[in-house]
Every structure is written in structure tokens, then in C-alpha cells.
ZADO-71881 format. One record per residue: residue number from 1; residue in three letters; x, y, z of N, C-alpha, C in turn. Coordinates in steps of 0.05 Angstrom, whole numbers. Layout:
<rs>
num_residuo_n_X_n_Y_n_Z_ca_X_ca_Y_ca_Z_c_X_c_Y_c_Z
NUM_Ala_X_Y_Z_X_Y_Z_X_Y_Z
...
</rs>
This chain:
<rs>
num_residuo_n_X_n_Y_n_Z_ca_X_ca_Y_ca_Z_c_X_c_Y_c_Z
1_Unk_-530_-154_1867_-514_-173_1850_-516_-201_1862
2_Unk_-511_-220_1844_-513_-240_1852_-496_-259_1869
3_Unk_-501_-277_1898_-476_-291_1915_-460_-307_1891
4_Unk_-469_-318_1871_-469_-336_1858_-489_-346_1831
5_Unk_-472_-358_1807_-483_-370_1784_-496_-379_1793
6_Unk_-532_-378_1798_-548_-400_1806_-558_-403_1791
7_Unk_-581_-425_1798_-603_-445_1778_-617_-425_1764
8_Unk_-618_-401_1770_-645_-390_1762_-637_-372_1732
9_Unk_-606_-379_1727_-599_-376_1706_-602_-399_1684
10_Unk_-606_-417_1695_-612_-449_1686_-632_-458_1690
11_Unk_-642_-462_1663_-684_-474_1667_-680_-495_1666
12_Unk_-655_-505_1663_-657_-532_1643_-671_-556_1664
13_Unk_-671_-577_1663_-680_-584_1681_-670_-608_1705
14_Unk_-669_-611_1730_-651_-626_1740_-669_-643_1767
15_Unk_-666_-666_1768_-678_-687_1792_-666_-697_1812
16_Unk_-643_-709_1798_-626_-717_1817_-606_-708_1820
17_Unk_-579_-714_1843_-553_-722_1837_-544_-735_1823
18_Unk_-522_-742_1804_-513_-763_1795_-507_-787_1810
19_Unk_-487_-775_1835_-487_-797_1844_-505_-814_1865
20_Unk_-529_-799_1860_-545_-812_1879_-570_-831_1858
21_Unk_-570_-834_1826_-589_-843_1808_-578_-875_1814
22_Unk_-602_-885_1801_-603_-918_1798_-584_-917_1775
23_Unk_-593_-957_1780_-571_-971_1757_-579_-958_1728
24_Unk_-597_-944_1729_-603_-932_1697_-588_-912_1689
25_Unk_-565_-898_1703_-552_-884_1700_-520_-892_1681
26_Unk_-523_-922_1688_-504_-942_1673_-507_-940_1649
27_Unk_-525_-945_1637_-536_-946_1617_-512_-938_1598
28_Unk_-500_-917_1579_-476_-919_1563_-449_-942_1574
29_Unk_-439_-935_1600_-428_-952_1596_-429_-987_1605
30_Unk_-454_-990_1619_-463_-1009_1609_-461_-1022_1583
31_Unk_-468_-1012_1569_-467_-1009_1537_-443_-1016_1526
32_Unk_-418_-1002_1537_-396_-1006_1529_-379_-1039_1538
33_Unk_-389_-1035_1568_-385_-1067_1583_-397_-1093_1567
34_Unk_-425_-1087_1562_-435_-1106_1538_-417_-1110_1506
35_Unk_-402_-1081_1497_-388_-1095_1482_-362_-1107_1490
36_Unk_-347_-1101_1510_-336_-1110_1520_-343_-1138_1518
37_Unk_-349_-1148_1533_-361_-1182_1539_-370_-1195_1513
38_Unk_-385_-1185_1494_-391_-1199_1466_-367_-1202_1453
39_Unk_-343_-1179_1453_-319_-1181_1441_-293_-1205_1454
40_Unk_-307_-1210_1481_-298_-1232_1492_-303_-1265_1490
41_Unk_-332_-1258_1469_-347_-1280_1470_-342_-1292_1441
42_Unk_-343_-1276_1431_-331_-1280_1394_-300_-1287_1404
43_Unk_-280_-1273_1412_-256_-1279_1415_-250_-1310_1427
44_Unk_-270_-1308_1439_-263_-1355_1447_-275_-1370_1433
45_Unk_-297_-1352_1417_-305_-1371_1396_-284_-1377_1365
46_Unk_-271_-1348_1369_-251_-1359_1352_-222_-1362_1350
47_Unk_-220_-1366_1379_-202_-1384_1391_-205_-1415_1391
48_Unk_-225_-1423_1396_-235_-1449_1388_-241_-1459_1365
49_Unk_-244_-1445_1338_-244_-1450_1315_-213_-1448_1299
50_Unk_-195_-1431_1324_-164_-1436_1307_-157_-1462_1317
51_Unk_-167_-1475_1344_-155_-1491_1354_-155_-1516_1332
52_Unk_-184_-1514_1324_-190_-1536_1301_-170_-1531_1287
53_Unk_-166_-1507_1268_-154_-1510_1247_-125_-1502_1241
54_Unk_-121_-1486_1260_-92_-1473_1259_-83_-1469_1297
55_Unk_-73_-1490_1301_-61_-1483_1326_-44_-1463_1329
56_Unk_-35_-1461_1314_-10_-1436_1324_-31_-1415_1324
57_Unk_-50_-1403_1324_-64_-1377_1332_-79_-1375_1354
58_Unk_-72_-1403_1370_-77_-1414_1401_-64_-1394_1419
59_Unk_-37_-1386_1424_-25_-1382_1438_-31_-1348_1436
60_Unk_-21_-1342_1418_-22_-1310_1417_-47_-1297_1424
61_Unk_-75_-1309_1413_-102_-1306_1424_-110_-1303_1445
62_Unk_-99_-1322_1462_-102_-1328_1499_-89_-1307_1508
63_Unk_-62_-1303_1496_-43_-1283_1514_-51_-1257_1501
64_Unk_-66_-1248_1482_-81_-1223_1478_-105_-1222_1490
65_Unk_-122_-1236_1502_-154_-1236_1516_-139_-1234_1537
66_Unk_-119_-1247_1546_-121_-1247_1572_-103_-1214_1586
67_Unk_-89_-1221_1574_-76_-1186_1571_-91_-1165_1579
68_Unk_-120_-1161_1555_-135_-1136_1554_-146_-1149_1582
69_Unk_-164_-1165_1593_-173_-1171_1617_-158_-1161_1642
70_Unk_-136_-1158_1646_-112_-1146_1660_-112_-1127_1662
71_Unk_-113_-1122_1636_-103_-1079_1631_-131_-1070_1638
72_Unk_-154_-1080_1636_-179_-1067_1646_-184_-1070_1669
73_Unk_-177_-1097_1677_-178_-1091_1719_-170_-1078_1727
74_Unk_-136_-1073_1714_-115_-1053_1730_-129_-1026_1724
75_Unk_-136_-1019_1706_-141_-990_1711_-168_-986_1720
76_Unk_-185_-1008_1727_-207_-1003_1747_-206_-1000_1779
77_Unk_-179_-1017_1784_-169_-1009_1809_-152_-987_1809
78_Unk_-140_-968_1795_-126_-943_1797_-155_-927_1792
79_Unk_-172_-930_1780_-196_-903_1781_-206_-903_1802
80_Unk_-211_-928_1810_-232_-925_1838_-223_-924_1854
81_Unk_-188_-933_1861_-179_-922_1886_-166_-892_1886
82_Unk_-169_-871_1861_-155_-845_1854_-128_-853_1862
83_Unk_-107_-880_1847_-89_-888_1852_-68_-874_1834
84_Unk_-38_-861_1842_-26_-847_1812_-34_-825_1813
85_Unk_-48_-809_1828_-55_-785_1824_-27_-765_1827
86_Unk_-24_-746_1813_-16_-725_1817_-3_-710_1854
87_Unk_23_-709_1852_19_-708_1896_12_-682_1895
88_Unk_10_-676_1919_3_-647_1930_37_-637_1937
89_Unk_46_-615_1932_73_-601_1929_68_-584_1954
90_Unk_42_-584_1965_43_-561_1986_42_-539_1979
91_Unk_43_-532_1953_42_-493_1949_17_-485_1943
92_Unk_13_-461_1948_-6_-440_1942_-19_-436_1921
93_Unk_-49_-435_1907_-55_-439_1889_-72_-411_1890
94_Unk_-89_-413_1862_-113_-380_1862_-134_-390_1871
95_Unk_-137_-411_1874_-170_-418_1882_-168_-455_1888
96_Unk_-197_-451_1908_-201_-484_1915_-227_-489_1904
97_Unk_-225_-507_1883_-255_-523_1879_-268_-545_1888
98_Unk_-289_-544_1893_-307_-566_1906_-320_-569_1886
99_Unk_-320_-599_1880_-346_-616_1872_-367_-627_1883
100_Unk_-395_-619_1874_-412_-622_1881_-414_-653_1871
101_Unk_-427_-675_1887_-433_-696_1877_-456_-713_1899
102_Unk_-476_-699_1915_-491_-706_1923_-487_-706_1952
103_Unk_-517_-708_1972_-513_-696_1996_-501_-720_2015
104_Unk_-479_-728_2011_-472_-755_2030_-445_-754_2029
105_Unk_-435_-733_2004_-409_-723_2003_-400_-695_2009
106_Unk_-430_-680_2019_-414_-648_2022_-408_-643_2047
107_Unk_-404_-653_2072_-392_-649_2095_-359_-652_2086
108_Unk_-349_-674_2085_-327_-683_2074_-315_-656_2049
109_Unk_-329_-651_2040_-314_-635_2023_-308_-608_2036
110_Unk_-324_-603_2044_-332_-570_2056_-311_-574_2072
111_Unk_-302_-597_2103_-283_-600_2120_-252_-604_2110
112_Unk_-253_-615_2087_-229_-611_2069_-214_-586_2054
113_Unk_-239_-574_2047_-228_-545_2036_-226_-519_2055
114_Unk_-244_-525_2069_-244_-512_2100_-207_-509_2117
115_Unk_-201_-537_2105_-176_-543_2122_-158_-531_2103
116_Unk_-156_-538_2076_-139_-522_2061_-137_-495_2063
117_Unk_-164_-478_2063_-172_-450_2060_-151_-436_2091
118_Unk_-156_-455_2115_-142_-443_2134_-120_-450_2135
119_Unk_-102_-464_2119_-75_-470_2128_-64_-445_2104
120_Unk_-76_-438_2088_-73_-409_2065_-61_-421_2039
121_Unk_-66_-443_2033_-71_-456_2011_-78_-436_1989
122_Unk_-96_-421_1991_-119_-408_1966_-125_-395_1979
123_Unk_-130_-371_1966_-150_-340_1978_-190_-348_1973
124_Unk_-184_-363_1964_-217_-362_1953_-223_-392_1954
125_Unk_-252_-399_1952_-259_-420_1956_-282_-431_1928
126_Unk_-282_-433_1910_-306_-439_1895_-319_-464_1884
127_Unk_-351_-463_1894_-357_-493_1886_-376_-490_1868
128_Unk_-376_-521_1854_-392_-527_1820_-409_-551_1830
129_Unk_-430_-545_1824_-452_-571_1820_-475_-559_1824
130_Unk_-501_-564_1808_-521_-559_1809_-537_-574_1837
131_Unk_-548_-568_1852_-567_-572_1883_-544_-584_1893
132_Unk_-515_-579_1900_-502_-577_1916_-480_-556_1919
133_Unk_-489_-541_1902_-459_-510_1907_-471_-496_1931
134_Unk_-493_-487_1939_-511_-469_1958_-508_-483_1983
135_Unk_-512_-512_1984_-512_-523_2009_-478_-532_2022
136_Unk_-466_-531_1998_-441_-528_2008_-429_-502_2022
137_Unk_-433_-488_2003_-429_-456_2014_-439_-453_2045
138_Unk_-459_-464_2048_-464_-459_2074_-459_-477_2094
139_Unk_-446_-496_2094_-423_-517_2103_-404_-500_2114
140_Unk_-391_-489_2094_-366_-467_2088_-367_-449_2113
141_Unk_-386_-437_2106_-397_-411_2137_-397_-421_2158
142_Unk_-413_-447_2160_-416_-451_2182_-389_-471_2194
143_Unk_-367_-471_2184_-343_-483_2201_-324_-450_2202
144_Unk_-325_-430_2190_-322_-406_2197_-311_-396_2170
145_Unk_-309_-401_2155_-299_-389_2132_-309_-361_2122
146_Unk_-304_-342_2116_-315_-320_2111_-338_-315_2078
147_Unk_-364_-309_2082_-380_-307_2057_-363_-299_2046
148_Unk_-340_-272_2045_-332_-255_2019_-314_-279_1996
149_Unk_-301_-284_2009_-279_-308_1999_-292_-337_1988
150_Unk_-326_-343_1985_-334_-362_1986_-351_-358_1941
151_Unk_-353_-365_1932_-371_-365_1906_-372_-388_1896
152_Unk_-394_-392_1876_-396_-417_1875_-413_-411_1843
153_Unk_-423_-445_1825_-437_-433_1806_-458_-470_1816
154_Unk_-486_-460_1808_-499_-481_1811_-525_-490_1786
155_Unk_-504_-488_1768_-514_-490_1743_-514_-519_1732
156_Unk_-485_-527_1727_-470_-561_1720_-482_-582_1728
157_Unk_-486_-601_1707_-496_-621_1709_-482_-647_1716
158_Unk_-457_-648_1702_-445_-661_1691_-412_-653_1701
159_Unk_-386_-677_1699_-371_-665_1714_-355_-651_1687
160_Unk_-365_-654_1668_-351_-635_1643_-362_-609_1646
161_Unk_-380_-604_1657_-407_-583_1657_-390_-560_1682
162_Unk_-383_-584_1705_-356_-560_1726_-344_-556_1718
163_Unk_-327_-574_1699_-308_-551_1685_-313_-530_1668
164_Unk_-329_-531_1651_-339_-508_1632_-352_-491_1645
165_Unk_-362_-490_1672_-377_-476_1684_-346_-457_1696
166_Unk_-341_-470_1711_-307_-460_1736_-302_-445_1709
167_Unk_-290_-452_1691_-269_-438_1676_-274_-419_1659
168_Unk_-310_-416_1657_-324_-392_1642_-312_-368_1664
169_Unk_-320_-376_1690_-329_-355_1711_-294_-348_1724
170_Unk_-287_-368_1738_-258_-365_1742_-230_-358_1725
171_Unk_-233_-370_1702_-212_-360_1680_-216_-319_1677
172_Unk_-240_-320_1678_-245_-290_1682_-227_-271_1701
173_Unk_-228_-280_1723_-211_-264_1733_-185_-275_1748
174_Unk_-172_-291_1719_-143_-301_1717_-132_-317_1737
175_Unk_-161_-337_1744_-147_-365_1760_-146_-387_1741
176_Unk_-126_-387_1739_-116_-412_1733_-102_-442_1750
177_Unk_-94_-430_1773_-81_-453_1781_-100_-461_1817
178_Unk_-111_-488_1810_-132_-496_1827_-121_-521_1847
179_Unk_-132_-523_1871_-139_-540_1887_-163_-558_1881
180_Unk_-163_-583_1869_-192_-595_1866_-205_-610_1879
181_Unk_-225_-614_1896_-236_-634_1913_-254_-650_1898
182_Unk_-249_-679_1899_-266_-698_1893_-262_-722_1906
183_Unk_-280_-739_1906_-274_-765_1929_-254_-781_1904
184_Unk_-248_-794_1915_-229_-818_1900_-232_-825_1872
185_Unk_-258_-836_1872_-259_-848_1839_-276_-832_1826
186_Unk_-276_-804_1829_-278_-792_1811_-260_-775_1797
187_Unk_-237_-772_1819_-213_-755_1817_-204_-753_1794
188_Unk_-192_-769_1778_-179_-783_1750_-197_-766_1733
189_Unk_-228_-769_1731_-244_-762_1709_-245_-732_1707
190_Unk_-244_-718_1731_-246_-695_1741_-221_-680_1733
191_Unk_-204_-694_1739_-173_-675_1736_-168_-678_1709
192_Unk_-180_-693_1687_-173_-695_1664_-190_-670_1646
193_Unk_-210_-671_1658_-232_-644_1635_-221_-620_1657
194_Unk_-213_-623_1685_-203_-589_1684_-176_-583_1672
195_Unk_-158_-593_1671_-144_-597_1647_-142_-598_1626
196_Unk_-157_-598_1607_-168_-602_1578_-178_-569_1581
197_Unk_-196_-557_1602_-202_-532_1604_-192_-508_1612
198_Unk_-151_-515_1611_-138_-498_1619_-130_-493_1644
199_Unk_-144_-509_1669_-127_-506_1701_-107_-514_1700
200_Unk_-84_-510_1713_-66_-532_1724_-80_-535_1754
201_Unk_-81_-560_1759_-91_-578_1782_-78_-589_1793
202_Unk_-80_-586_1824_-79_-605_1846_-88_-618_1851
203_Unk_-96_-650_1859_-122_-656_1860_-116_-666_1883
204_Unk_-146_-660_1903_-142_-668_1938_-165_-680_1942
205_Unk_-161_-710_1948_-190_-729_1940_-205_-731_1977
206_Unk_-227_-725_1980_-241_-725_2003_-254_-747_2000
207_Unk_-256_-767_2025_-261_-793_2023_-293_-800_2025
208_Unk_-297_-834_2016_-330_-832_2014_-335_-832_2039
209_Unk_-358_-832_2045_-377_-841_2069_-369_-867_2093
210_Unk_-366_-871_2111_-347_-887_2128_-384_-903_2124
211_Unk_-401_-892_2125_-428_-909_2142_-441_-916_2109
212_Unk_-429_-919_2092_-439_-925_2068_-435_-949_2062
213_Unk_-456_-974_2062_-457_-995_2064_-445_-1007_2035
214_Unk_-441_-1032_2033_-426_-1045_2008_-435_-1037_1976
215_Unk_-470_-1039_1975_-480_-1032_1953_-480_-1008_1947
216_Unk_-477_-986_1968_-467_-959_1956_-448_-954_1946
217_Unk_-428_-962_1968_-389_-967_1951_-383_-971_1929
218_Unk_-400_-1004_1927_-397_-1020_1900_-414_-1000_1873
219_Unk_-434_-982_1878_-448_-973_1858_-435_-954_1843
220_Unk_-411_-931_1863_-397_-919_1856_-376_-923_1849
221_Unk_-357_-949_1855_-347_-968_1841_-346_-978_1813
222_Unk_-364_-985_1812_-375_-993_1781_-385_-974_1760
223_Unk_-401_-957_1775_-408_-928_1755_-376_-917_1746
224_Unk_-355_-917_1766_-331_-902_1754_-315_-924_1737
225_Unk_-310_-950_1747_-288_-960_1731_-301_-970_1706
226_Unk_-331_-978_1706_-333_-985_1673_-345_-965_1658
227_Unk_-350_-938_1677_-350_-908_1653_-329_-895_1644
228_Unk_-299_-906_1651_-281_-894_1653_-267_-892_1630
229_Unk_-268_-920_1623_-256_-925_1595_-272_-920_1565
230_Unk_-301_-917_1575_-318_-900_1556_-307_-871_1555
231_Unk_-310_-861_1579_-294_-832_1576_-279_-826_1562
232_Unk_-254_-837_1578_-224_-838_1559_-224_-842_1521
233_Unk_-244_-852_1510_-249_-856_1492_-265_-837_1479
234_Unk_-287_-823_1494_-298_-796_1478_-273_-771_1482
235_Unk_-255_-771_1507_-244_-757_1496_-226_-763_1480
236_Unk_-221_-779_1466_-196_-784_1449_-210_-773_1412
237_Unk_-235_-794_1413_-243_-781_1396_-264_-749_1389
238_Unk_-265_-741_1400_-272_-714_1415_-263_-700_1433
239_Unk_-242_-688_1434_-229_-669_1451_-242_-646_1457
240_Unk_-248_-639_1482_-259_-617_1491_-261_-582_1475
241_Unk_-232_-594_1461_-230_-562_1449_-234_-559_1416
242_Unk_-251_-587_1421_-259_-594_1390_-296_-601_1388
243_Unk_-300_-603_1407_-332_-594_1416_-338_-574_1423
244_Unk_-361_-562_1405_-375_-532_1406_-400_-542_1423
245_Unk_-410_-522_1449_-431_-533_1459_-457_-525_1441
246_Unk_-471_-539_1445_-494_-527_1445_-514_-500_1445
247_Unk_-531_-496_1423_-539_-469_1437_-540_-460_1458
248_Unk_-564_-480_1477_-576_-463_1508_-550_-474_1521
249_Unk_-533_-483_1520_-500_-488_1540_-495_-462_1538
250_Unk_-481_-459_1504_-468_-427_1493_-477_-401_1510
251_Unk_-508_-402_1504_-518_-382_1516_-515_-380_1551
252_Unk_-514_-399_1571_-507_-407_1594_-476_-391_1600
253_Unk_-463_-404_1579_-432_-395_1582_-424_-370_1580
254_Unk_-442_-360_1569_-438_-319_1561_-444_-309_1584
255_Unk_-465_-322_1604_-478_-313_1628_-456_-318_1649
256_Unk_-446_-339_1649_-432_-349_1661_-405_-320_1660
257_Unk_-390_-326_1638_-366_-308_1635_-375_-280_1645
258_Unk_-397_-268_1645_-411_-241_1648_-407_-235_1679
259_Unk_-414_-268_1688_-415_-259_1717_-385_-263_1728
260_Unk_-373_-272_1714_-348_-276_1725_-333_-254_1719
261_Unk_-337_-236_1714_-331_-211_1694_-335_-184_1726
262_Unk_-365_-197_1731_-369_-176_1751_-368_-187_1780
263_Unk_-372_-206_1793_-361_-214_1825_-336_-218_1826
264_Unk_-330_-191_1846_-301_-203_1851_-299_-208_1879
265_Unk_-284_-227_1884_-268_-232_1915_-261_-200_1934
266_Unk_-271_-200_1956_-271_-177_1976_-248_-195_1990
267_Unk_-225_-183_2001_-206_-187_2020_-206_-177_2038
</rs>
């Protein structure tokens, strides 16, 4: 049987990390920032055309541009600092998940859940991300954690993709209530689709890289706070439990539930 959901159930195809791709990875919300800024650019243009003609639509204009400019900083500094999160209550949950998000964040995670797993937080430990569930797992072992208590799926692309992945395999055998590890500014995005997928969540943010120079910071910075509000917006108009995946997903997910059906946790 298998340690784990691995790739080899998944042809699909995969290169990078996410968080380790270029600025091309911007690209949508890029997209969205550009309308952002055009809608800023028309809005002083026709601010300056009321000025000509109708002053009184001076005042309310300014104090509406300037407003939304506000409300979008502020919540770019609550995403990227995982500010507002949810506290930790200290109780006992069915399981700890790790997010996989590239090799510069899985020490940190592994030593975080490591610490949870031994203070008896959770009986089990399970991690999601495609070319980082395996190398975490063995993080895991090697600070002493036991293989039996360790599973993982390394299928997910995407951080919607851990949740539909976790909750095929884990909802199976009636975990619902999770420990979630993610660094800071991903936390928010993360705790929102495992929620949408039925966990109740903890969320316990493992910090970035101390030796990660400004343009790294800033890259993950920027990837979260101006994808964020694109997010928030597909799910509003698309709610998770109002998107059918895809065939080869669908078919993934039967595999997925199958195996979660048959590995169980040894105590």
C-alpha cells in the first residue's frame, strides 16, 4: 500500500514551486492591479472634469479614491503580515497540516508541527503540496516523529488544490478539525478554502526565511497582497461549493477519497 497520495497518481504536469516562479506568476493579478490603477486614472480624470463643471462632485470623489486607496493598503498589510488571524485556544485537534510551498520553507514547517505533534496537539501529522509533501515527511522523521502517525498527499498544485486534496483523503476518516501551517501571508488565503472545504481551523503561521533577502520578502509580499483581493473576488463570485472540478481533477479526487478510505493511522 501506499506511504502516501503521490505524484504517480498525477501525470499532470509540474516545474516549479509556486512560491519559488518569476514575476510571470503575477500575471492575473497583475491584471487586476492594472485595473486597479486605470480605474484610478479615469477617476482623476473625472474629477477634473467635475471640477470644471460641477464642483460639488469635488469633494465626495477625493474622499471616495482616497478611501478605496486606504481600504486596499490596509488589507495588504493584514494579508502579508497574517494580521487578525484566528488565536490558537490551545486544544487538541484530529490532525496537523502542513503546507507545502517550496524548499526554503520546509524546515520551518516540519519544526513547527514537530513542536505541536509533541506537545499532543494532534495524533497525526498530514502534509499537501506537490514536490514538497515527501521531503517534508522526511523532515518529520528525521526530528523524531514516528512514520506511522506521518501521511501526506503530493498531488496539489495550487493552495485550493490542498484543500480539495486534505479533505478528499482526511474527511474520509472523519477529520475535521485541523491545525494549519502556513507562513504569514499566505495564512488568510489558506484558512479561507479549508473552510469553504469543511475544516474547522486553527491556523499556526511558521515564519519566512530570516536569510531571505528584501527582493524575496518583497516578491512574496506582493504576490499575496495584490492576489488577494482577486481571490476574495473569485470566491465571492464562485464559491467553492459551486465549482465542479474538472474531469482529470474529478477523476484525481475518487483516487484521492479511495485512498483515504484505505490508510489508516497505526497508534
Amino acid at each position: 500500500m501506499q506511504s502516501m497520495f503521490d505524484s504517480r497518481f498525477c501525470p499532470r504536469e509540474f516545474t516549479q514551486f509556486p512560491i519559488e516562479f518569476g514575476w510571470q506568476q503575477l500575471r492575473s493579478p497583475i491584471l487586476l492591479f492594472l485595473a486597479i490603477l486605470i480605474a484610478v486614472i479615469v477617476s482623476l480624470r473625472l474629477i477634473a472634469r467635475k471640477w470644471r463643471f460641477k464642483q460639488k462632485w469635488m469633494l465626495p470623489s477625493v474622499v471616495t479614491l482616497l478611501f478605496s486607496l486606504i481600504a486596499v493598503g490596509l488589507l495588504s498589510i493584514v494579508v502579508v503580515n497574517g494580521l487578525f488571524l484566528p488565536p490558537d485556544p490551545g486544544t487538541s485537534v484530529d490532525a496537523i497540516v502542513i503546507l507545502g510551498r517550496g524548499r526554503a520553507l520546509r524546515m520551518e514547517r516540519a519544526r513547527v508541527a514537530t513542536q505541536l505533534w509533541q506537545a499532543k496537539r494532534a495524533p497525526v501529522i498530514f502534509v499537501s503540496g506537490r514536490g514538497d509533501a515527501l521531503p517534508i515527511i522526511e523532515l518529520l522523521i528525521a526530528q523524531g516523529v514516528p512514520k506511522n502517525v506521518i501521511d501526506g498527499e503530493n498531488c496539489s498544485l495550487t493552495t485550493k488544490e490542498n484543500a480539495i486534496f486534505s479533505a478528499a483523503i482526511l474527511q474520509q476518516r472523519n477529520i475535521q478539525r485541523i491545525l494549519l501551517i502556513s507562513d504569514p501571508p499566505h495564512m488568510w488565503r489558506s484558512l479561507i478554502e479549508f473552510r469553504a472545504y469543511g475544516f474547522t481551523v486553527i491556523p499556526r503561521t511558521s515564519q519566512l526565511p530570516d536569510e531571505w533577502n528584501l527582493p524575496q520578502t518583497a516578491y512574496v509580499a506582493l504576490r499575496e497582497s495584490i492576489g488577494f483581493p482577486w481571490y476574495l473576488w473569485r470566491q465571492i463570485v464562485a464559491p467553492p461549493s459551486q465549482v465542479m472540478p474538472d474531469v482529470e481533477l474529478s477523476a484525481l479526487l475518487q483516487k484521492a477519497q479511495q485512498y483515504g478510505q484505505q490508510r489508516l493511522y497505526v497508534d
